[in-house]
VOGU-3710 file (C-alpha; in Angstrom, 3 decimals, decimal comma):
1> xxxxxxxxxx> 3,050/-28,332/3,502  -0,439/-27,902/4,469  -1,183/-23,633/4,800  -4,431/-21,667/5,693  -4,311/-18,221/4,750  -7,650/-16,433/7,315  -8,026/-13,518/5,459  -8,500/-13,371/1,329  -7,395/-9,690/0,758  -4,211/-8,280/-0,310
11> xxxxxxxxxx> -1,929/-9,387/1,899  -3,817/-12,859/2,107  -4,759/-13,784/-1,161  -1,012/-12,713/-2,521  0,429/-14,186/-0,042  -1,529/-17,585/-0,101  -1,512/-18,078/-4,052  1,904/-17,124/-3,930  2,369/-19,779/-1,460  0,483/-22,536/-3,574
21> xxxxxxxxxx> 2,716/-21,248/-6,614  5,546/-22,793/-4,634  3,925/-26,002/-4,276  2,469/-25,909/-0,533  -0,995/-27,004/-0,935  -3,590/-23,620/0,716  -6,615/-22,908/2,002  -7,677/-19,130/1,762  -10,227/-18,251/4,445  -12,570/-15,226/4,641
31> xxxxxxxxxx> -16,219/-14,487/6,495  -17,022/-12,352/3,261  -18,905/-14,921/1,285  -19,197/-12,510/-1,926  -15,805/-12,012/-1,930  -15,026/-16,323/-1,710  -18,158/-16,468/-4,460  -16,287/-14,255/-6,931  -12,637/-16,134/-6,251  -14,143/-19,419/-6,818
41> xxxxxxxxxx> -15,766/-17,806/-10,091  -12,073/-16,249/-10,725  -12,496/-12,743/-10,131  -10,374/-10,603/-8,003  -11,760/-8,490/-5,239  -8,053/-6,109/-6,221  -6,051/-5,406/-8,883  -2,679/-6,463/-8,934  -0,649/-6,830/-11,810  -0,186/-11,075/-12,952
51> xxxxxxxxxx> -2,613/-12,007/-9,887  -5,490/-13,382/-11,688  -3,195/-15,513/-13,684  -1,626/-16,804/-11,139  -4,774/-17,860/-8,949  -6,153/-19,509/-11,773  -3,102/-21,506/-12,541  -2,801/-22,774/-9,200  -7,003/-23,143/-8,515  -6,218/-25,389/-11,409
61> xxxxxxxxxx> -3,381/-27,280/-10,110  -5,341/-28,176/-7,493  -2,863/-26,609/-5,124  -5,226/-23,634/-4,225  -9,021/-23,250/-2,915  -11,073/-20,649/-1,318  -13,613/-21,084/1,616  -15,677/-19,129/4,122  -15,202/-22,388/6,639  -12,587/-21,689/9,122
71> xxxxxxxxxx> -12,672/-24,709/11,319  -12,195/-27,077/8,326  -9,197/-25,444/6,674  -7,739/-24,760/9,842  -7,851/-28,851/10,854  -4,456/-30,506/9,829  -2,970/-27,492/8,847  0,802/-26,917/9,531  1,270/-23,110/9,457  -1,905/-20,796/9,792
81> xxxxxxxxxx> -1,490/-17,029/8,639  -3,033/-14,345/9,852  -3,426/-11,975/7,426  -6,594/-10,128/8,267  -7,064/-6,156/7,895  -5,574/-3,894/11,066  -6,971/-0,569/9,960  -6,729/2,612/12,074  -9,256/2,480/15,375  -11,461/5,136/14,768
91> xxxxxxxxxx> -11,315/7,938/18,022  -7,749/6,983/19,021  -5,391/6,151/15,986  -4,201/2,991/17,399  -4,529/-0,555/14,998  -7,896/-1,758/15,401  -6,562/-5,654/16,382  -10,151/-7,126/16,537  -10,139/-8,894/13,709  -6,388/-10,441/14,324
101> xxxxxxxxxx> -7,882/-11,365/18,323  -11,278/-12,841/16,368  -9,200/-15,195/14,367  -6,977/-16,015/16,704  -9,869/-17,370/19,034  -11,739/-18,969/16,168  -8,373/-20,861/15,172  -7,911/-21,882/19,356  -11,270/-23,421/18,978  -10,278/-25,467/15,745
111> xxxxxxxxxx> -7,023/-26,958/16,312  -6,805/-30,416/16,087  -3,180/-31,198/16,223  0,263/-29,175/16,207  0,753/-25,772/14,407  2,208/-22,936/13,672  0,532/-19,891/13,982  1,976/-17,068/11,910  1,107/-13,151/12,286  1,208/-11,524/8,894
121> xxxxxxxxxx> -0,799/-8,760/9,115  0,676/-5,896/10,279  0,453/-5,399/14,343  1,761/-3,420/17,240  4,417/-4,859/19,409  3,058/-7,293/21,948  0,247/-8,568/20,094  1,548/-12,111/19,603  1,531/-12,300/22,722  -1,920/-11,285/23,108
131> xxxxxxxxxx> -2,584/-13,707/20,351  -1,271/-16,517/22,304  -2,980/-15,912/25,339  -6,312/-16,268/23,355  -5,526/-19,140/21,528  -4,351/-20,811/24,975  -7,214/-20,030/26,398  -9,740/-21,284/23,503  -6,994/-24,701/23,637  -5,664/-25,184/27,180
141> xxxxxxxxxx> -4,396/-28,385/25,957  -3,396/-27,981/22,284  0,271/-27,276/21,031  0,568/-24,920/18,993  3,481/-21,621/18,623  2,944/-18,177/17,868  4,981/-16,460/14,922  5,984/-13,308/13,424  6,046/-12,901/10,122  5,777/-9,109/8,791
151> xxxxxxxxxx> 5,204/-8,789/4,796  6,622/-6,193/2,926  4,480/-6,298/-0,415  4,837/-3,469/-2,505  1,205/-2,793/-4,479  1,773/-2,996/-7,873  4,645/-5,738/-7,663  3,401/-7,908/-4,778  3,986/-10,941/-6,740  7,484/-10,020/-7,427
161> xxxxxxxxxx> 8,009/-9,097/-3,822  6,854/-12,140/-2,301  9,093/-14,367/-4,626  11,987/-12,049/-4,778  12,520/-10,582/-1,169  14,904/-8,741/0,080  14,723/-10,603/3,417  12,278/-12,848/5,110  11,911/-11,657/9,319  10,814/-14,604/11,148
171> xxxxxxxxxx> 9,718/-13,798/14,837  10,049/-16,428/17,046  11,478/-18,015/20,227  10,409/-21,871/19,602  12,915/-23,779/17,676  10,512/-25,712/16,235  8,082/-23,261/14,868  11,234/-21,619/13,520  11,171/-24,831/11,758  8,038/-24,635/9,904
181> xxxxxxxxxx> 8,881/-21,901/9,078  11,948/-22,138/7,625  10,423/-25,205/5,705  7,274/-22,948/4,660  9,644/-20,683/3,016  12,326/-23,230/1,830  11,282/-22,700/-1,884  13,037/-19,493/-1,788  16,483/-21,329/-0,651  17,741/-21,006/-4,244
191> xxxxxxxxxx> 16,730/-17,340/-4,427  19,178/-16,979/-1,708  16,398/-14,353/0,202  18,014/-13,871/3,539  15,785/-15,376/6,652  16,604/-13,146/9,723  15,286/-14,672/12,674  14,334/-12,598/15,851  12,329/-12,423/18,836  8,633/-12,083/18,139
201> xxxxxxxxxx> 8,443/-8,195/19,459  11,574/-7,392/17,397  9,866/-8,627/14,395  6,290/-6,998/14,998  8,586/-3,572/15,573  10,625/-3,690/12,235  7,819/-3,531/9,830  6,577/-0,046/11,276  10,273/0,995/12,008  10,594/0,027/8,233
211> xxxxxxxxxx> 7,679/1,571/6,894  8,324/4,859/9,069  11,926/5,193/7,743  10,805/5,095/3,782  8,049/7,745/4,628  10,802/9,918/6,209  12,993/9,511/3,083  9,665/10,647/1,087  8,663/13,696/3,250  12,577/14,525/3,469
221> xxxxxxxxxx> 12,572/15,052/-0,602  9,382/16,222/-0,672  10,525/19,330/1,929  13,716/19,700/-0,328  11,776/20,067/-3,515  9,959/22,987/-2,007  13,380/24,506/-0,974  14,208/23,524/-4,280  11,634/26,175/-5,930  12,464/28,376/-3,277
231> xxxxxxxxxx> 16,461/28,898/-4,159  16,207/28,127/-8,004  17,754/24,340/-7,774  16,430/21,355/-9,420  15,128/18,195/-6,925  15,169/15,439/-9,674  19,345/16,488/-9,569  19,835/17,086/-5,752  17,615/13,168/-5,083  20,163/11,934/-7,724
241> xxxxxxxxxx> 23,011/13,698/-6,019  22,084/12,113/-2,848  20,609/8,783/-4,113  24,035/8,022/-5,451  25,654/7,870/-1,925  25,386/3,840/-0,813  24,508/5,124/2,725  21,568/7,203/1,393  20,086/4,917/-1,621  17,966/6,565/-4,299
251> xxxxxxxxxx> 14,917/4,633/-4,049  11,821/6,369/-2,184  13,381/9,877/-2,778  11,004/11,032/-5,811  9,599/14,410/-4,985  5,695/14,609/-5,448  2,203/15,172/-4,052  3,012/13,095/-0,305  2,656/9,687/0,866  -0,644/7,794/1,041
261> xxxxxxxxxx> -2,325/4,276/0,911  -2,432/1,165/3,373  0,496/1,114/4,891  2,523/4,314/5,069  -0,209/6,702/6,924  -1,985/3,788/9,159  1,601/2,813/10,267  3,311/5,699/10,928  0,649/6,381/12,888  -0,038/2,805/14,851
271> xxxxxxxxxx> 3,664/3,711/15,584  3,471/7,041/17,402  0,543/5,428/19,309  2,855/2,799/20,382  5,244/5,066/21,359  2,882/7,203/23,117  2,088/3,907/25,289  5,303/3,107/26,101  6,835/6,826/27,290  8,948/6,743/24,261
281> xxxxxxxxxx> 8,508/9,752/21,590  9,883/9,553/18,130  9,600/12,949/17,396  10,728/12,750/13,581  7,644/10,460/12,871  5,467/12,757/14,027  6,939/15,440/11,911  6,868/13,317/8,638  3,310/12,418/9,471  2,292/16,148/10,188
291> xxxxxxxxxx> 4,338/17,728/7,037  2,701/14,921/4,899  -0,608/15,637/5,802  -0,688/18,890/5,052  1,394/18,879/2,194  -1,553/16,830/0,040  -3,849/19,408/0,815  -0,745/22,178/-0,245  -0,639/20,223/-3,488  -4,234/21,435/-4,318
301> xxxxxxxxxx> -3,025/24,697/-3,600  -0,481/24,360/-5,954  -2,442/23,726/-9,153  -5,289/26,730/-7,927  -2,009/29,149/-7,649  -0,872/27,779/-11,334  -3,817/28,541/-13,075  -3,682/32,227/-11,212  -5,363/31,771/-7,757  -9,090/32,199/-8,781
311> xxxxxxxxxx> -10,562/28,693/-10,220  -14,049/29,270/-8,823  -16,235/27,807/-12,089  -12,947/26,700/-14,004  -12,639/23,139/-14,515  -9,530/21,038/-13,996  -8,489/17,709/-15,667  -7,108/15,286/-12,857  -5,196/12,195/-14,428  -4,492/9,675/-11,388
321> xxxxxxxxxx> -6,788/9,083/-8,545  -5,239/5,808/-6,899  -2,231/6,583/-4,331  0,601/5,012/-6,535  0,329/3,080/-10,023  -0,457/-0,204/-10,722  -3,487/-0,550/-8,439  -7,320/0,210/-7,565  -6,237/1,406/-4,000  -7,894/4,925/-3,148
331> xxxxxxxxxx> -6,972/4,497/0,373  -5,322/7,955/1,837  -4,277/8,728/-2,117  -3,123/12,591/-2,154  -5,420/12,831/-5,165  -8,335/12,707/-2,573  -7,076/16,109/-0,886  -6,214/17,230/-4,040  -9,444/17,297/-5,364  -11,195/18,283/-2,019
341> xxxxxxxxxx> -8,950/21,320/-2,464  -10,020/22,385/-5,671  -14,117/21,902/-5,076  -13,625/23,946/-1,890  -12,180/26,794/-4,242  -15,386/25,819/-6,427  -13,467/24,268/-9,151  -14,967/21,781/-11,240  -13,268/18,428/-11,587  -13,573/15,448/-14,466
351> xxxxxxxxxx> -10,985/12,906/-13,470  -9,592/9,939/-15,337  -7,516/6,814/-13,618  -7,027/3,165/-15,490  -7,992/1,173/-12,541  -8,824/3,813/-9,501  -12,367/4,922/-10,667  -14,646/2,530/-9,042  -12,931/3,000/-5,659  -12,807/6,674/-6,009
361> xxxxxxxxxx> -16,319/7,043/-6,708  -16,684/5,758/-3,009  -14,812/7,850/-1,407  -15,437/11,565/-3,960  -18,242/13,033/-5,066  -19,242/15,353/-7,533  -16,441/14,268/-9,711  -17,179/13,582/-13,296  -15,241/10,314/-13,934  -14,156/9,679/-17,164
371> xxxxxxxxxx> -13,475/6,922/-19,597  -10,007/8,167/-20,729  -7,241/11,126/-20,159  -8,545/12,553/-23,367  -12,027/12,694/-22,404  -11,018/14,415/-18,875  -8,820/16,755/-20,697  -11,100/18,204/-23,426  -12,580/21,184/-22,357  -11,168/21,558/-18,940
381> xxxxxxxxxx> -9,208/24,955/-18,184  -6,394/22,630/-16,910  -4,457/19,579/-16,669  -3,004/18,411/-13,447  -1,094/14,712/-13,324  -1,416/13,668/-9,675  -0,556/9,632/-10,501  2,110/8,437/-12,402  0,825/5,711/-14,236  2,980/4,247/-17,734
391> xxxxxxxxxx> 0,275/5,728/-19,842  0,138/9,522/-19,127  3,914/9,322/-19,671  3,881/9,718/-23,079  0,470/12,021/-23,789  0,418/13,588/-27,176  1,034/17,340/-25,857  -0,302/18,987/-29,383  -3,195/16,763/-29,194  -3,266/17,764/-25,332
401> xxxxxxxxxx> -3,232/21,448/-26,103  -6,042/21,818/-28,637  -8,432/20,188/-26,050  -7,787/22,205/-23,062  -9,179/25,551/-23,053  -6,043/27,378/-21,812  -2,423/25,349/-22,040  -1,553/24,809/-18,406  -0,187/21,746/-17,683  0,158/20,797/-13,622
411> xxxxxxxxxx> 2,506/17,738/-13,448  3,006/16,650/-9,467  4,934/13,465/-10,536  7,364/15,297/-12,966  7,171/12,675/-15,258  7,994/15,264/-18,386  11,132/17,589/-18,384  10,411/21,151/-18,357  11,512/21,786/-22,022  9,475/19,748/-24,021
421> xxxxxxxxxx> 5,977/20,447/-22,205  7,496/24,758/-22,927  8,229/23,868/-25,681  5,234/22,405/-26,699  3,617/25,749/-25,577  2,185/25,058/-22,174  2,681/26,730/-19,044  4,149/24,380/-16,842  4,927/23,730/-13,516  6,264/20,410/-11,742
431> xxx> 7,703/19,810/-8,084  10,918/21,344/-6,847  12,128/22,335/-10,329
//
């Protein structure tokens, strides 16, 4: 089948090489010209893990191109993705839609036969139908029908995700869109990923309803770690405990710093603005969105209390700047508060992440970034691990100890047991234990 993919970032240019890997033949549209320039040269505006491989395999199959023309890749196309950024509207929280309504009139003025037009960015309920409206009245005349189709792409294992899903949601009430569809995705029959097919609002509501549950189950640990501390029990035992229960699940219950990048804080909050719209609270979102954002900010705290409340002129080692491992995303990391935290106590901060540091340098100054976690640590008064990437995992602790000035060891991922970082002779302390 013939796709266009408007929109070459991370949910776009995943999605749409993932789509070529599968044999559809797709066009991957975006105004930024520098950012078609460097695909076409083969570099990737983001990091995710077995991406650049893939593009170029498929740029060389022929299956896959890149183009800032719009009208041409949208001519003859069968299924046309939207998968354009929705960030937070500044002022007012809600998604900012204009660049989903922009396409969507740009692709009304371009149709030149039947298609399927398919919302994957992430959007509020009812915007399909805005989406149609616009389209219809760009092309009174053209046929054309409207989908949902929510992604649920984990950074860091995207590519993994798209092939592998756990379901496919399909929003739609024309049979034969829900036909393209089902043909767009029918390279993931023998996978046996289950297509669930619902009205289009349904479908625009269970990504946030999705995304707002899994930030509950992170702020719910995170508020039991701290009772953890509190009463002398051990969180990495009680998420187990729990985890273990079918009804519960263990994933998304790992105690740490709070949620953060491009989904779980714009969503949450899209969501309470829908709610907010429609007379219809959800008053446990809007806890797990308060608690989280001031627990990042707490987690600053946290290390300045661990190295005995005063830090003014001290410096402080921060390993991890991105919000999770495996990517370059800075956006709404907890490391960002972190770090804020600590300069407004007038600490001193080198920082070291494998991917993160370009993006962080936009968004944190007077933060001396450096070129690897032994080069942050020596000299610093502490060490605090605020992302969990593979490689601080295993740090060599003596080697760790003779470069800091005093052996204080933060870890807000608890990815080391209490006994060997004491026994290694640091003081440590970890979340909930």
């Amino acid at each position: 089948m013939r796709i266009t993919m408007i929109g070459s970032g991370y949910v776009g240019l995943v999605s749409g090489t993932c789509f070529a890997d599968f044999g559809h033949d797709v066009v991957c549209v975006d105004k930024d010209k520098g950012k078609i320039d460097r695909l076409l040269a083969g570099k990737m505006p983001i990091y995710e893990p077995g991406l650049e491989d893939l593009v170029a395999r498929n740029v060389a199959a022929g299956r896959l191109k890149f183009t800032t023309d719009l009208k041409e890749a949208v001519a003859g196309a069968d299924a046309i993705f939207i998968g354009v950024g929705t960030p937070t509207r500044r002022g007012d929280g809600h998604a900012d839609l204009s660049y989903v309504f922009g396409a969507a009139r740009e692709i009304g003025e371009a149709l030149t036969g039947y298609a399927v037009i398919v919302t994957k960015s992430t959007v509020p309920v009812g915007t399909g139908d805005e989406v149609e409206r616009i389209i219809r009245e760009a092309a009174p005349n053209a046929e054309f029908g409207v989908v949902s189709n929510p992604e649920f792409l984990r950074e860091g294992a995207a590519i993994d995700d798209f092939k592998r899903p756990d379901r496919i949601v399909i929003g739609s009430g024309d049979d034969r869109a829900t036909e393209v569809m089902r043909q767009v995705y029918r390279p993931l029959y023998l996978n046996a990923a289950p297509i669930l097919v619902t009205a289009r609002r349904t479908a625009e509501l269970i990504k946030y309803a999705g995304n707002a549950f899994l930030a509950t189950k992170i702020t719910f640990i995170n508020e039991i770690a701290d009772l953890c501390e509190k009463v002398g029990a051990d969180v990495k035992d009680v998420s187990r405990g729990i985890g273990l229960d079918n009804r519960i699940g263990s994933k998304f219950l790992h105690a740490g710093p709070g949620y953060g990048g491009s989904c779980f804080p714009k969503d949450t909050l899209a969501l309470l603005k829908t709610s907010q719209d429609y007379d219809a609270p959800q008053r446990i979102v809007e806890a797990v969105v308060a608690v989280n954002d001031n627990r990042k900010r707490a987690m600053g705290r946290k290390i300045i209390h661990a190295m005995g409340d005063d830090v003014r002129g001290k410096t402080i080692a921060v390993l991890g700047l991105t919000f999770k491992p495996n990517t370059d995303d800075m956006r709404d990391s907890p490391a960002i508060a972190v770090i804020q935290a600590l300069q407004d106590a007038g600490a001193k901060v080198k920082a070291f992440d494998p991917e993160g540091v370009e993006q962080a340098k936009l968004v944190l100054d007077n933060v001396e970034y450096c070129d690897g976690p032994y080069q942050a640590i020596e000299g610093a008064d502490a060490l605090a691990i605020v992302t969990e990437w593979d490689e601080f995992r295993a740090l060599d602790l003596p080697r760790v100890k003779s470069l800091l000035k005093a052996p204080i060891l933060i870890d807000l991922r608890n990815i080391y047991t209490p006994a060997e970082v004491k026994a290694a002779g640091f003081q440590y302390t970890s979340i909930g234990r």
